[in-house]
py3Dmol code that shows the C-alpha trace and the ligand (Angstrom):
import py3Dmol

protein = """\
ATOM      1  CA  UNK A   1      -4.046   3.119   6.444  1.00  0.00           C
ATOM      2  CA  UNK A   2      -4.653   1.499   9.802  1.00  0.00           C
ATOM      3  CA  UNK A   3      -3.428  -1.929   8.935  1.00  0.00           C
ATOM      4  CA  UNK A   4      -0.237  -2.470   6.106  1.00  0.00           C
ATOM      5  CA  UNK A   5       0.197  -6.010   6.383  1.00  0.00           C
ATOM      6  CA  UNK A   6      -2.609  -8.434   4.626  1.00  0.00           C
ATOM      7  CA  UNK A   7      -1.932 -10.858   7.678  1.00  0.00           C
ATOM      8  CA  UNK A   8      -5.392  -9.882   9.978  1.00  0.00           C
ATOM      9  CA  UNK A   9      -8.451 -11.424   9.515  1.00  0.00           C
ATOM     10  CA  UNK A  10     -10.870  -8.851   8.815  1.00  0.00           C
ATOM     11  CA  UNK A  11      -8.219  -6.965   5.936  1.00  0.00           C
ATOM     12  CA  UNK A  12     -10.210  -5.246   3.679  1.00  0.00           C
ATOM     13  CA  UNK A  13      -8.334  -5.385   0.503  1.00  0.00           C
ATOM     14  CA  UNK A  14      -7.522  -2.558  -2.020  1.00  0.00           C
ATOM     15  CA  UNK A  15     -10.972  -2.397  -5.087  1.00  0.00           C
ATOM     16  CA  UNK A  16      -8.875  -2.381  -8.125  1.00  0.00           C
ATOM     17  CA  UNK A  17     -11.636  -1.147 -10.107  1.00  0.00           C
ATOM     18  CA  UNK A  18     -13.004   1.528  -8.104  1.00  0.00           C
ATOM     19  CA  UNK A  19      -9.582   3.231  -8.158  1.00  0.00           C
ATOM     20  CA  UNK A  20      -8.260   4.552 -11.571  1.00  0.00           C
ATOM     21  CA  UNK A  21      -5.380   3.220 -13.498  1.00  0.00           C
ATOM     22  CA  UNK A  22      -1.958   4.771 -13.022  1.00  0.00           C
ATOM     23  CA  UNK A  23      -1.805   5.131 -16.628  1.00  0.00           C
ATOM     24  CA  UNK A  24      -4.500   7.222 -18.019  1.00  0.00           C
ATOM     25  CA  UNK A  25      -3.225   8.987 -21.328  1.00  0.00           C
ATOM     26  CA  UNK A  26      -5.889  11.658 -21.237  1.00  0.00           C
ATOM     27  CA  UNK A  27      -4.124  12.856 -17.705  1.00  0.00           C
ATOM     28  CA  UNK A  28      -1.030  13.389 -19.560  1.00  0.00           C
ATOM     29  CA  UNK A  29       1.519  13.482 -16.769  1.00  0.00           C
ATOM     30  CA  UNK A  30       0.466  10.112 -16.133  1.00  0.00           C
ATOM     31  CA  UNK A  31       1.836   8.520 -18.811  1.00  0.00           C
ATOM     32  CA  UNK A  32       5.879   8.935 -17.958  1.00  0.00           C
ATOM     33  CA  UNK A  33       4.955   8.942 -13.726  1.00  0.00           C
ATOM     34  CA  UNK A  34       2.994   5.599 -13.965  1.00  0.00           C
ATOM     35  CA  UNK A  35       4.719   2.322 -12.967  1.00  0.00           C
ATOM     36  CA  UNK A  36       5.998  -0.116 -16.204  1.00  0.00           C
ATOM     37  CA  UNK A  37       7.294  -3.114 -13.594  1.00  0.00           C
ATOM     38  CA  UNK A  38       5.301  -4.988 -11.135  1.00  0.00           C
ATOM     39  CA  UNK A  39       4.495  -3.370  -8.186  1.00  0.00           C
ATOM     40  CA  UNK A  40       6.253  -4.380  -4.888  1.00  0.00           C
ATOM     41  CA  UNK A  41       4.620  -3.808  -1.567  1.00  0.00           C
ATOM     42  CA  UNK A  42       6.664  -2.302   1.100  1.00  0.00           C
ATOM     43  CA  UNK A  43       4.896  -2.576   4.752  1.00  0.00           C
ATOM     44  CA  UNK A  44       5.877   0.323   7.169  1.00  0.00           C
ATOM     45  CA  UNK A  45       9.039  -0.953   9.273  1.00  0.00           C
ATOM     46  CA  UNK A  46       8.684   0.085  13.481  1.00  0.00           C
ATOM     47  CA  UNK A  47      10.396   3.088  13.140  1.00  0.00           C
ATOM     48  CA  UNK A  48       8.106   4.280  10.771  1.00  0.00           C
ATOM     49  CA  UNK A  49       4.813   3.480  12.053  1.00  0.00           C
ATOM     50  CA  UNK A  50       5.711   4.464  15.970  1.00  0.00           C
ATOM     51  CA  UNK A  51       8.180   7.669  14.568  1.00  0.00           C
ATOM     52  CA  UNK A  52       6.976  11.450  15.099  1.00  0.00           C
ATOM     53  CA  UNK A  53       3.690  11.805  15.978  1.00  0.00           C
ATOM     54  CA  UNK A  54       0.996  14.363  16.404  1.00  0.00           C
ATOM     55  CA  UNK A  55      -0.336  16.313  19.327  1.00  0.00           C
ATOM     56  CA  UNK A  56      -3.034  18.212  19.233  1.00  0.00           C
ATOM     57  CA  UNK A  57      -0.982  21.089  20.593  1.00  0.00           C
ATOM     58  CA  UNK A  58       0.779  21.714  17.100  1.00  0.00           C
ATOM     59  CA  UNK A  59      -2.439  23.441  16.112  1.00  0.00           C
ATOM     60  CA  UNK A  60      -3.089  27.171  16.422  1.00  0.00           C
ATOM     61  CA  UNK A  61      -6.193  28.935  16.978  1.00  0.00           C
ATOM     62  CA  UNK A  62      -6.888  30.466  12.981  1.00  0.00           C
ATOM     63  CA  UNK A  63      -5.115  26.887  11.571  1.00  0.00           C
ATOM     64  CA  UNK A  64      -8.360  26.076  10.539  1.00  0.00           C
ATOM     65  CA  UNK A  65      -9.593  28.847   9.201  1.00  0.00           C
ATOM     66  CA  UNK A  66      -8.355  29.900   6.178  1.00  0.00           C
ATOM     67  CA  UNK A  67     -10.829  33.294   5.762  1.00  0.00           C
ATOM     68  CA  UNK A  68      -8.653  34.828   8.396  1.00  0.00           C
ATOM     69  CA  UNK A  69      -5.085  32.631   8.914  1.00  0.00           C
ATOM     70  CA  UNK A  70      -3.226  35.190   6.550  1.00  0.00           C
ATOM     71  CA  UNK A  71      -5.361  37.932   6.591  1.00  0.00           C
ATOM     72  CA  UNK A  72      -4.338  41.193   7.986  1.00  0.00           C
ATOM     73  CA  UNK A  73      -6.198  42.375  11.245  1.00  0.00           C
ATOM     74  CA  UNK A  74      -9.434  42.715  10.502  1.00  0.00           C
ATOM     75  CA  UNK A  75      -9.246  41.510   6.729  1.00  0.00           C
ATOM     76  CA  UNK A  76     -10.521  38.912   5.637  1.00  0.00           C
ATOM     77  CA  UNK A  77      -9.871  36.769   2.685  1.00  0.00           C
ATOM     78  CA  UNK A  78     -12.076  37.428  -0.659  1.00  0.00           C
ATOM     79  CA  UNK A  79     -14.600  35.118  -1.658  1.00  0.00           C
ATOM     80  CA  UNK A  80     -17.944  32.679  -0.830  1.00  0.00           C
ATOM     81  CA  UNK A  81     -17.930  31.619   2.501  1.00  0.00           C
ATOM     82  CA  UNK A  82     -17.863  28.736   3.408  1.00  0.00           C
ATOM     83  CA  UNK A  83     -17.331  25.752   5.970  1.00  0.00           C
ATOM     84  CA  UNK A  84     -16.360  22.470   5.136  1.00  0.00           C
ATOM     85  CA  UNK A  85     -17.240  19.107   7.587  1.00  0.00           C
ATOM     86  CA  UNK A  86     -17.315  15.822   7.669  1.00  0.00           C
ATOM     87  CA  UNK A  87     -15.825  12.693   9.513  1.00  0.00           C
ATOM     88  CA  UNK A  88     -12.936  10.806   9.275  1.00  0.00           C
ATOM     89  CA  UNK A  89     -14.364   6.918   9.118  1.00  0.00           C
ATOM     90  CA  UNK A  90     -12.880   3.639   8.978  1.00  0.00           C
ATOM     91  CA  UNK A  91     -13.251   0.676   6.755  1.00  0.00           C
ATOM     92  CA  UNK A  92     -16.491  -0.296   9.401  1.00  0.00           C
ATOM     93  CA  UNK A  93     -17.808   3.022   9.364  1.00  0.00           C
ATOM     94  CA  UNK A  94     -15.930   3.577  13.302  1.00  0.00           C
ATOM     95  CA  UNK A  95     -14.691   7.227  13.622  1.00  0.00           C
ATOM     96  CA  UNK A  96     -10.969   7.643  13.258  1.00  0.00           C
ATOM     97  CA  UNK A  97     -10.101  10.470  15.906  1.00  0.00           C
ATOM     98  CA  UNK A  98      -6.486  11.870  16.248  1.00  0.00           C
ATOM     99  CA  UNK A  99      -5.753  12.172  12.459  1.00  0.00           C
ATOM    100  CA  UNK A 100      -4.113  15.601  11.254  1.00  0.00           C
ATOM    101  CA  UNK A 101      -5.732  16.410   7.954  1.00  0.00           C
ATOM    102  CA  UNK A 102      -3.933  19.572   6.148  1.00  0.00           C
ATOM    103  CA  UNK A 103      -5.766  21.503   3.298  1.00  0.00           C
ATOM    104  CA  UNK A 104      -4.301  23.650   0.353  1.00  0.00           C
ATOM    105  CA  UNK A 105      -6.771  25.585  -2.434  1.00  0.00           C
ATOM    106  CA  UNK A 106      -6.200  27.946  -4.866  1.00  0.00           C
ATOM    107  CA  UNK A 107      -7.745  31.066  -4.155  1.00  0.00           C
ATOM    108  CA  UNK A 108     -11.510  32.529  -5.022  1.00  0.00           C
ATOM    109  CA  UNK A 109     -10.289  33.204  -8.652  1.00  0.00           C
ATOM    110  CA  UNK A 110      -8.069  30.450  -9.624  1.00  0.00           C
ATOM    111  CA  UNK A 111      -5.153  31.152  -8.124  1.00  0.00           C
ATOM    112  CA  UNK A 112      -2.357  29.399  -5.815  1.00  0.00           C
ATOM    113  CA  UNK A 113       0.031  31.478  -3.829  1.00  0.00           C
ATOM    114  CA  UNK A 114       2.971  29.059  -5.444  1.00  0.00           C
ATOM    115  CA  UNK A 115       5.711  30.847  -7.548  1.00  0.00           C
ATOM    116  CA  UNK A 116       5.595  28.460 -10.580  1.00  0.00           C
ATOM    117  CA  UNK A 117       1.450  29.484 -10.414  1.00  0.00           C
ATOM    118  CA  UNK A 118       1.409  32.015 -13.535  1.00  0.00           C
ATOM    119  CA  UNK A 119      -2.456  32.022 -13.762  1.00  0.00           C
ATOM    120  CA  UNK A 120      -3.976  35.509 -14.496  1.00  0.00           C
ATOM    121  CA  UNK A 121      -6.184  35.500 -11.495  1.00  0.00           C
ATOM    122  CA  UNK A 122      -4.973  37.592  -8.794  1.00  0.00           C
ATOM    123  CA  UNK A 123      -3.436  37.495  -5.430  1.00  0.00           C
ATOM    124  CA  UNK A 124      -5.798  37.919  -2.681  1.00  0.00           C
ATOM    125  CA  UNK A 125      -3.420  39.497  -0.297  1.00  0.00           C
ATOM    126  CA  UNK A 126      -5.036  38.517   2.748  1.00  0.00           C
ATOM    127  CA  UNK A 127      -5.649  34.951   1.549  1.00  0.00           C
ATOM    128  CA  UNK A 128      -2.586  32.238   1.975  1.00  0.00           C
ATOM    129  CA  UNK A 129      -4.536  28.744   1.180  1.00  0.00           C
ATOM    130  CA  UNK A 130      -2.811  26.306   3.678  1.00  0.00           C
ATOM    131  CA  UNK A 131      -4.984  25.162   6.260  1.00  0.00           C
ATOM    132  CA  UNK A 132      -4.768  21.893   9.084  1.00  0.00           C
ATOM    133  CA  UNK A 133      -6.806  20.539  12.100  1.00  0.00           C
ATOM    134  CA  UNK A 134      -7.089  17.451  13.473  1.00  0.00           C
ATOM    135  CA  UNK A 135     -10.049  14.976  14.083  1.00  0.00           C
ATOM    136  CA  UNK A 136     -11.748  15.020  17.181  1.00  0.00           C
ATOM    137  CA  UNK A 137     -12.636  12.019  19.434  1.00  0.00           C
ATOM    138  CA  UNK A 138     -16.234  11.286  17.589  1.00  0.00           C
ATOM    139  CA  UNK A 139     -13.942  11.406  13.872  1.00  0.00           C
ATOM    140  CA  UNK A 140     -14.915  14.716  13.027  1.00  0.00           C
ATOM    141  CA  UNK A 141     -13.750  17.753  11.920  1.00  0.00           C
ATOM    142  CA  UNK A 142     -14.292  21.170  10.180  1.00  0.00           C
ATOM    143  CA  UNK A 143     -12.760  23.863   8.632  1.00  0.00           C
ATOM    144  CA  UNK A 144     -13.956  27.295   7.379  1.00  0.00           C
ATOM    145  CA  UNK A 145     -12.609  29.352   4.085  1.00  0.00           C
ATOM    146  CA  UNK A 146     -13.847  30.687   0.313  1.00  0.00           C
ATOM    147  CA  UNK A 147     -14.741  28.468  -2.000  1.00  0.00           C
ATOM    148  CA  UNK A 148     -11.648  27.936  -4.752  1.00  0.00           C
ATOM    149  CA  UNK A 149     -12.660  29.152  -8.347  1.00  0.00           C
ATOM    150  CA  UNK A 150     -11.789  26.542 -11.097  1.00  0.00           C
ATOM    151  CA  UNK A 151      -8.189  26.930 -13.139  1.00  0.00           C
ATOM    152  CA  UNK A 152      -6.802  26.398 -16.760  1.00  0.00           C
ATOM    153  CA  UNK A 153      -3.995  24.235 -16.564  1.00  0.00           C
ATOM    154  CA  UNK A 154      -1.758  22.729 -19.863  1.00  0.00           C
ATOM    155  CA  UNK A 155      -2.793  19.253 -20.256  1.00  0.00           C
ATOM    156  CA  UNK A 156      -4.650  19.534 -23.320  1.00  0.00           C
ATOM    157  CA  UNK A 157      -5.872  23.056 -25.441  1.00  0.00           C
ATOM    158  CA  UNK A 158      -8.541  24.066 -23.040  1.00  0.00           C
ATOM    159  CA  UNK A 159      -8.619  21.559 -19.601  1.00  0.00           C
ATOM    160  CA  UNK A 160      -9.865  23.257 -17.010  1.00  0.00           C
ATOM    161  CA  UNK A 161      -9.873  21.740 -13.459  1.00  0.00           C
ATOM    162  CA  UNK A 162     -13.161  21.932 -11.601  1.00  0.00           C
ATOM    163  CA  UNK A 163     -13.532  23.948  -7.773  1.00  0.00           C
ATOM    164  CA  UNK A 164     -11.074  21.749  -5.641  1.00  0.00           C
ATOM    165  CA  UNK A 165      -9.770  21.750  -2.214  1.00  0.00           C
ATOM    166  CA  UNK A 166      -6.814  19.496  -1.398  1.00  0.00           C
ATOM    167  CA  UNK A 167      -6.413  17.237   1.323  1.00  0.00           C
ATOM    168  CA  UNK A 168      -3.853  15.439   2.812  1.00  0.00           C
ATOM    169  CA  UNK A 169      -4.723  12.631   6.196  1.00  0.00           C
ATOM    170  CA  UNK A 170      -1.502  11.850   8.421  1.00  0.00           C
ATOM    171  CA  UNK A 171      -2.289   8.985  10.384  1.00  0.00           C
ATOM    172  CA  UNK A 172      -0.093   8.882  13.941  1.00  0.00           C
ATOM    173  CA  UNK A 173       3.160   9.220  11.987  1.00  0.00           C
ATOM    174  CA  UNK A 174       4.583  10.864   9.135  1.00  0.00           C
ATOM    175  CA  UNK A 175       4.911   7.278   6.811  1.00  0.00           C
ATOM    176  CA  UNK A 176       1.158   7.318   7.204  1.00  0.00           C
ATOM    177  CA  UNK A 177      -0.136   9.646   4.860  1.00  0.00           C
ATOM    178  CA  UNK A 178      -2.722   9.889   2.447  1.00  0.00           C
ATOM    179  CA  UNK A 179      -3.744  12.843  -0.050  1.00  0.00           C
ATOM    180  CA  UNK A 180      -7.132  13.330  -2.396  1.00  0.00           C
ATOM    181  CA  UNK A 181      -9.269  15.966  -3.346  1.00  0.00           C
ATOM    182  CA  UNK A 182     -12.494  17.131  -2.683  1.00  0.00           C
ATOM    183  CA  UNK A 183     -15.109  18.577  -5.266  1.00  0.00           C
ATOM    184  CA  UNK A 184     -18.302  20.681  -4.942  1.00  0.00           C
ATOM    185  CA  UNK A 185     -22.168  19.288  -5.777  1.00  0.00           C
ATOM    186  CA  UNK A 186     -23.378  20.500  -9.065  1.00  0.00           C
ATOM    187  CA  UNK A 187     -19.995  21.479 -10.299  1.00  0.00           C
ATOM    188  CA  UNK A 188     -20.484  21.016 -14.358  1.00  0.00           C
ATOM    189  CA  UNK A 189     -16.746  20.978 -14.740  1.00  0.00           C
ATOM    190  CA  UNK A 190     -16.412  18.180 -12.596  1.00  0.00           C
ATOM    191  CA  UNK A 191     -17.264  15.461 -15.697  1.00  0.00           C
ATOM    192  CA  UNK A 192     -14.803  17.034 -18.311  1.00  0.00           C
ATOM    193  CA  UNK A 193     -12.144  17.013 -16.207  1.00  0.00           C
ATOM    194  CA  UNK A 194      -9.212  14.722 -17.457  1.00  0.00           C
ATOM    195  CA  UNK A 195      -7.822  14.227 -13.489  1.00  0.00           C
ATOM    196  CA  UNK A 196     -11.429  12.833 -12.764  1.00  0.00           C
ATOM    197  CA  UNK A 197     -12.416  11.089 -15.852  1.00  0.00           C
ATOM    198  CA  UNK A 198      -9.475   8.525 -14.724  1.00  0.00           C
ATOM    199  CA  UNK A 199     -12.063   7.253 -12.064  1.00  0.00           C
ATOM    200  CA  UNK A 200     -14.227   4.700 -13.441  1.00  0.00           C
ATOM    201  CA  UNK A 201     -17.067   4.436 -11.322  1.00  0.00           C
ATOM    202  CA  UNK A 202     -19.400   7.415 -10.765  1.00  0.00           C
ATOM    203  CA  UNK A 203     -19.942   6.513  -7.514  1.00  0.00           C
ATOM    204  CA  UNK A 204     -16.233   6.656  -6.759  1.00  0.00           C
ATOM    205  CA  UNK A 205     -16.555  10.604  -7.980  1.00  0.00           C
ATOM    206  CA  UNK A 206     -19.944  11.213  -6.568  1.00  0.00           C
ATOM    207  CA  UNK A 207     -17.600  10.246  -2.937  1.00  0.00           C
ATOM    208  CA  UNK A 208     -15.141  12.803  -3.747  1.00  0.00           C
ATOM    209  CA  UNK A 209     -18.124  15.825  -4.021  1.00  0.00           C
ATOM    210  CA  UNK A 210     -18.807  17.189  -0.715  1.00  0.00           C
ATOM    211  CA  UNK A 211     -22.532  17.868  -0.829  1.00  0.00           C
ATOM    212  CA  UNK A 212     -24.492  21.323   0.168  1.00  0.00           C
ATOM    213  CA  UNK A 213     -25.240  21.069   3.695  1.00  0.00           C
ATOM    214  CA  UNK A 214     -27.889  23.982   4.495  1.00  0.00           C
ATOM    215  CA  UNK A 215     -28.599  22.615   7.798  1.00  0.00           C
ATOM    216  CA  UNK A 216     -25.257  23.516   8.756  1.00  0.00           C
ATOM    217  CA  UNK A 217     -25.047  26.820   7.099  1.00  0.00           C
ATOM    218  CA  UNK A 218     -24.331  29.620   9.139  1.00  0.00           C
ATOM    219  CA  UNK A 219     -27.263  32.245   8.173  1.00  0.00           C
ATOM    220  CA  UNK A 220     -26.023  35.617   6.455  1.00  0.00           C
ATOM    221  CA  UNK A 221     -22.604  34.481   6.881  1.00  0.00           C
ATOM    222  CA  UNK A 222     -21.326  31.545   4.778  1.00  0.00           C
ATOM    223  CA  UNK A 223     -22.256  27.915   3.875  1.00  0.00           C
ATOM    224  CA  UNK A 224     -21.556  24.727   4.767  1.00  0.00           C
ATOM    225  CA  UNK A 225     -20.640  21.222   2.822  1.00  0.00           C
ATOM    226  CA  UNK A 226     -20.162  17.678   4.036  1.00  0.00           C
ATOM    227  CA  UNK A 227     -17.573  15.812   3.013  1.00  0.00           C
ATOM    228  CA  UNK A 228     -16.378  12.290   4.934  1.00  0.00           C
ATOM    229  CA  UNK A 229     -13.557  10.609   4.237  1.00  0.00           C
ATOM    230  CA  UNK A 230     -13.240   6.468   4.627  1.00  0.00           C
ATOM    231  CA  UNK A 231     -10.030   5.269   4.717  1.00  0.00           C
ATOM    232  CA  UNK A 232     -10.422   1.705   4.047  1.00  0.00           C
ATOM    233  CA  UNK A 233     -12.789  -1.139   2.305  1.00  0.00           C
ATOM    234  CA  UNK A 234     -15.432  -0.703  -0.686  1.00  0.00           C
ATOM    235  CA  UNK A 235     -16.317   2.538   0.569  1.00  0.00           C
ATOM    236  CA  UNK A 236     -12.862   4.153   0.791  1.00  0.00           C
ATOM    237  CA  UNK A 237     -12.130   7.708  -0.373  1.00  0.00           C
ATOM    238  CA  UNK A 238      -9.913   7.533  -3.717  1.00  0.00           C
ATOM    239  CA  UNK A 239      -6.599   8.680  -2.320  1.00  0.00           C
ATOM    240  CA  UNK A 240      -4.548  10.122  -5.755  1.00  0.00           C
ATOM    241  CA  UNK A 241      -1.141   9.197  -4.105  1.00  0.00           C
ATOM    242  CA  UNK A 242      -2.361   5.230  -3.035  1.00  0.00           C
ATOM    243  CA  UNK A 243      -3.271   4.211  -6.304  1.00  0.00           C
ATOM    244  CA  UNK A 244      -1.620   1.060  -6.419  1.00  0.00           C
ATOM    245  CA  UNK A 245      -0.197  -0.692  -3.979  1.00  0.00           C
ATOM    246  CA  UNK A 246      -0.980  -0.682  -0.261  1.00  0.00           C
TER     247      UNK A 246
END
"""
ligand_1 = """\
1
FE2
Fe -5.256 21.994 -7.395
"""
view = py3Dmol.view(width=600, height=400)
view.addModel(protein, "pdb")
view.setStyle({"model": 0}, {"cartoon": {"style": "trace"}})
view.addModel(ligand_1, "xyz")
view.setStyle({"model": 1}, {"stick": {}})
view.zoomTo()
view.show()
């Protein structure tokens, strides 16, 4: 993310086998979305890299809290509690401040608030799903909402995707953007699922579950999970929309 062009000397290059293939028949969209020609490498052109960026001013006070950002006065949206945190690294473990990272879930039972979302669960009415913040100075950030539940979705006759939360990472302009998803320790849905059983390496999943975090827990109230996210090198984050390429 922080350097497109192979020309520096330190480039960490893209771990072919620690990301999936773009063709993975058991993910069954896959198969007609993934590439059948080489792959050509397009590095960002100026107007890309130095176009609209973010200030921290774009972000409202509940934008990162999604228990209460569509909630009615004094509602609050339906569900386990909890806070997500982590740090936004680079490739040499530095903190990458500045970076706007946007969230979307589906609610505590399964559900999206999308109109081509059918699922049985129900609305939570005071639940919307979208949340953003951006990273502080020290790489960090945070966010607080319920914990998705898992969903049925047709890929084969009974896939079920595991407890997700999405997340999108906009570097300083809008041709920098990266988008994977985060899972939850202990989740026994996580290992069937036909999205993650593209990844080859267990460690590669293991990095995409954000782990219990007790220490951070906020007693009586809601807990916590840490989940960082590495945007470059051996220890990179799978990013679902970078799989090939750079
Ligand atoms: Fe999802």
């Amino acid at each position: 993310m922080k350097n497109s062009q192979p020309s520096v000397a330190n480039y960490f290059t893209r771990d072919r086998a620690w990301h999936p293939q773009a063709y993975a028949p058991g993910y069954k969209s896959s198969v007609l979305r993934a590439p059948t020609r080489a792959l050509i490498a397009f590095g960002n052109s100026l107007s890309e890299t130095s176009g609209p960026a973010f200030g921290h001013d774009i972000i409202g006070p509940l934008d990162n809290d999604m228990i209460l950002n569509f909630a009615q006065p004094g509602e609050s949206a339906i569900g386990e509690r909890i806070m997500v945190q982590g740090r936004v690294l680079d490739e040499r473990g530095q903190p990458v401040p500045g970076v706007l990272l946007e969230f979307w879930q589906a609610n505590a039972g399964g559900r999206y608030r999308h109109k081509k979302d059918g699922y049985l669960a129900p609305l939570d009415p005071n639940f919307g799903g979208c949340g953003r913040t951006i990273s502080g100075g020290d790489g960090t950030y945070a966010f607080r909402t319920v914990r998705p539940g898992p969903y049925p979705w047709p890929n084969g006759p009974n896939d079920w995707r595991p407890a997700h939360i999405h997340i999108s990472v906009f570097g300083h302009g809008f041709a920098q953007r990266l988008i994977t998803q985060m899972y939850f320790q202990g989740d026994p849905l996580i290992p069937i699922c036909p999205i993650v059983r593209t990844i080859n390496d267990p460690k590669a999943i293991e990095q995409l579950t954000a782990r219990l975090d007790m220490n951070a827990s906020a007693p009586m109230d809601a807990l916590a999970y840490r989940f960082d996210i590495i945007l470059r090198g051996s220890r990179s984050t799978l990013f679902e929309n970078r799989l090939e390429g750079n």
